[in-house]
C-alpha positions in Angstrom: 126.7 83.6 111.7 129.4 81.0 112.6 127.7 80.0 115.4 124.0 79.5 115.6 123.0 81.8 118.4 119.7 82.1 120.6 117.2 84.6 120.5 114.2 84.6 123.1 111.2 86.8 121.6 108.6 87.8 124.2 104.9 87.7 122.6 105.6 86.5 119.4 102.2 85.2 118.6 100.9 87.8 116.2 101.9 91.5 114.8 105.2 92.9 115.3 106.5 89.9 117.8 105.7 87.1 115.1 107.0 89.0 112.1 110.3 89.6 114.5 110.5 85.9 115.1 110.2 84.8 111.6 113.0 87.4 110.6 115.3 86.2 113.1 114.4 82.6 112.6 114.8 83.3 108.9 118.7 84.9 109.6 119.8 81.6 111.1 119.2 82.1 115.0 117.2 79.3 116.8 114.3 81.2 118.0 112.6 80.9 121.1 109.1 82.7 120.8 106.5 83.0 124.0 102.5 83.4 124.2 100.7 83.8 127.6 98.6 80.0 126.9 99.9 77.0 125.7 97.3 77.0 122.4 99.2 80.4 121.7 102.8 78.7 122.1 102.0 75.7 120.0 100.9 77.9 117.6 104.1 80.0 117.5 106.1 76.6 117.7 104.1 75.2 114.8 105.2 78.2 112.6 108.9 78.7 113.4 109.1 75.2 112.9 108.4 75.3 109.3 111.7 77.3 109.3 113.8 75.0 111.2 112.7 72.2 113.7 115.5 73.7 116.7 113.1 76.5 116.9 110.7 76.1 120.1 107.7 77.8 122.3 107.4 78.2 125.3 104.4 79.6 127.8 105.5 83.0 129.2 103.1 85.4 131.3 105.9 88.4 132.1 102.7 90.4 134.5 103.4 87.4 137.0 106.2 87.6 138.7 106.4 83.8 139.9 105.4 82.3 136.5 108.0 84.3 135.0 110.7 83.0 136.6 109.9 79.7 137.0 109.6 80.3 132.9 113.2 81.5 132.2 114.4 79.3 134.5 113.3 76.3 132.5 114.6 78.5 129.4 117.9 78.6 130.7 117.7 74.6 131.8 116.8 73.7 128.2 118.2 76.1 125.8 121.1 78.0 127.4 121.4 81.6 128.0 120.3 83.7 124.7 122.6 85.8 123.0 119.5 88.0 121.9 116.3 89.3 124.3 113.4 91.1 122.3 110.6 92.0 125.1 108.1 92.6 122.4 105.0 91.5 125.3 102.4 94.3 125.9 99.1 95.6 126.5 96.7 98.2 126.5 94.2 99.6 128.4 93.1 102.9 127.0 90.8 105.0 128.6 90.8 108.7 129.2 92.8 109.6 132.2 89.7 111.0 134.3 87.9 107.8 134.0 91.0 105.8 133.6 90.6 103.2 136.6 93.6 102.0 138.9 93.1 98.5 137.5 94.0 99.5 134.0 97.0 101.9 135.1 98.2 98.8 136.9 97.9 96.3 134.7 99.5 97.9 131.6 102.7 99.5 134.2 103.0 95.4 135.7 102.9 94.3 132.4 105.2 97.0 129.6 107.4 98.1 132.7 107.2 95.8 135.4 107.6 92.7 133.0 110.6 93.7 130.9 112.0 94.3 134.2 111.3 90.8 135.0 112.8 89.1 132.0 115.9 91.4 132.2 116.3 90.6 135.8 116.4 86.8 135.3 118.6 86.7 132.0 120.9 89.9 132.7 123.4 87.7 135.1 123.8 85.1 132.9 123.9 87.4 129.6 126.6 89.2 131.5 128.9 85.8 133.0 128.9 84.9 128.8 130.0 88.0 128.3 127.7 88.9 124.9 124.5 90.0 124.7 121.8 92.4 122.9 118.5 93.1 124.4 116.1 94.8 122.8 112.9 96.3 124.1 109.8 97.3 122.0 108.8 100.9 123.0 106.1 103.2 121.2 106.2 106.8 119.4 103.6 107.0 122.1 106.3 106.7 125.0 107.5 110.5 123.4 104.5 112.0 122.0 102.1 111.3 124.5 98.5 110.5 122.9 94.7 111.2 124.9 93.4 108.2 126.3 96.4 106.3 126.7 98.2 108.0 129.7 99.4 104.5 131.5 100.8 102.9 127.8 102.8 106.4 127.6 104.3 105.9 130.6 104.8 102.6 130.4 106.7 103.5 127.3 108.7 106.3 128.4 109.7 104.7 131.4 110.7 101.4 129.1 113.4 103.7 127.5 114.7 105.8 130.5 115.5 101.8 132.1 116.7 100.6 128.9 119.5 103.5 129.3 120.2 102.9 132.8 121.0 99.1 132.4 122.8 99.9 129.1 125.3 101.7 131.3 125.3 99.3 133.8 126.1 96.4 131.3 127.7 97.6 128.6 131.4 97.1 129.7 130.3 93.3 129.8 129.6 93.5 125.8 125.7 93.1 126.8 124.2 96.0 124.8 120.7 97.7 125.7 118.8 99.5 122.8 115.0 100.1 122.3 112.8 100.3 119.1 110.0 102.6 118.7 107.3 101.8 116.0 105.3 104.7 114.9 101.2 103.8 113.4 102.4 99.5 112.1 99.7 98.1 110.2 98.6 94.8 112.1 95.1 93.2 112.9 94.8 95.7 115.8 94.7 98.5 113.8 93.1 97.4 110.5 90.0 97.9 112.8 90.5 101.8 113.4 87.5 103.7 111.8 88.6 104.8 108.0 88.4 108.5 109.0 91.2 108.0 112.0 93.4 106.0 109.6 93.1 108.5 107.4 94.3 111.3 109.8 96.9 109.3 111.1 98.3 109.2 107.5 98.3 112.6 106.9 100.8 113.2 109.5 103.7 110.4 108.4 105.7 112.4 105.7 106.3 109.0 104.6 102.6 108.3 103.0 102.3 105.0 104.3 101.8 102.9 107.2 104.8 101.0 108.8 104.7 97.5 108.4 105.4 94.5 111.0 108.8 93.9 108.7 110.1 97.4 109.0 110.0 97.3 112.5 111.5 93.3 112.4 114.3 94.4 110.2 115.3 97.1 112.6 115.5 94.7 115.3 117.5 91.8 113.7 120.4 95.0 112.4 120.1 95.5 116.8 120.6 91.8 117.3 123.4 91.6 114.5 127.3 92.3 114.9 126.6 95.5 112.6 125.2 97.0 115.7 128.0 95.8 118.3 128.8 99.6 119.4 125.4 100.9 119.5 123.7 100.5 123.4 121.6 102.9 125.0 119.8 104.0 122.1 116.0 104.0 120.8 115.8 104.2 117.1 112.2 105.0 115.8 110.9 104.0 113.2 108.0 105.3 112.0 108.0 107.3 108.5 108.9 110.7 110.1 105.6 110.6 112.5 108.1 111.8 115.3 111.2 113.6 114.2 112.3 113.8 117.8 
């Protein structure tokens, strides 16, 4: 790029969010990664760094409301308004619905839904006054599937794409495009600890034959963040070996 251009990446600690910082960090873009402590953001600073010292951290809890703005508005202060957004932040809470508590259908909802609203809310003005923009939000094949025991992370999900549309249209005529990406079964620490016999179901329905991996997903992201995707906005590409043809 002609230009080196900012990218903000929302939990970028581990897994998907610090394999999409590291492949965005390694195209040239200074990257601006976030963790919900300050041992988490050093961390991610300490790392990106070792790519290029204009790459930074910064402490970013996107379930509260106050700390999150107080958050971009120092991002803004210090950096400047980012040309790319990845809300890759999330949790889960899983639980079958009937003992499923209001506590855990909250928390995920404030956090998945309520947070990306939250970080587009603060940066979508000043992404739209530069007149460029890509944001990116991290759905799930479980946002269209469904799966047993995770009834708030599916809705979270689902309701993560039909907002991604509706700001898509509401932006795009300021060249700030909206997509989503939606990783099917990723192979990360998390899941490394599934029982063998669940893995082993879960690969028997990828046509594919093999698990995604955090690079898969991080390569579709930075082809979102890049010119090569400059008339694509309202879209959720999956990406998961065929899982979910959908």
């Amino acid at each position: 790029m002609s230009e080196q251009q900012l990218a903000l990446v929302t939990g970028a600690s581990r897994g998907i969010g610090a394999a999409i910082a590291a492949r965005l960090a390694a195209d040239g873009y200074r990257v601006i990664g976030t963790a919900t402590s300050d041992s988490g953001a050093e961390a991610i600073r300490t790392s990106l760094q070792q790519v290029s010292a204009v790459n930074d951290a910064l402490v970013l809890n996107i379930a509260d409301g106050e700390q999150t703005a107080t958050a971009i508005k120092q991002l803004l202060a210090d950096y400047g308004t980012p040309q790319v957004v990845v809300n890759n932040a999330g949790i889960t809470r899983d639980n079958l619905f009937l003992r499923l508590s209001d506590d855990d259908w909250e928390a995920v909802i404030n956090t998945n839904l309520n947070g990306v609203f939250r970080v587009c809310k603060a940066l979508a003005k000043p992404m739209i006054k530069q007149k460029s923009g890509s944001i990116i939000n991290i759905s799930s094949i479980i946002g269209t599937t469904g799966n047993a025991g995770q009834a708030n992370y599916a809705a979270a999900k689902a309701g993560l794409e039909g907002f991604s549309r509706s700001l898509a249209q509401e932006i795009a005529s300021r060249n700030v495009r909206v997509n989503c990406v939606s990783p099917g079964f990723i192979q990360t620490d998390m899941t490394d600890v599934l029982p063998e016999g669940q893995k082993e179901a879960i690969l028997a329905s990828i046509p594919g034959k093999r698990f995604g991996q955090v690079e898969d997903i991080a390569g579709t992201v930075a082809f979102l963040a890049s010119d090569d995707s400059k008339y694509i906005t309202g879209q959720t590409i999956h990406v998961n070996g065929g899982m979910n043809m959908g």
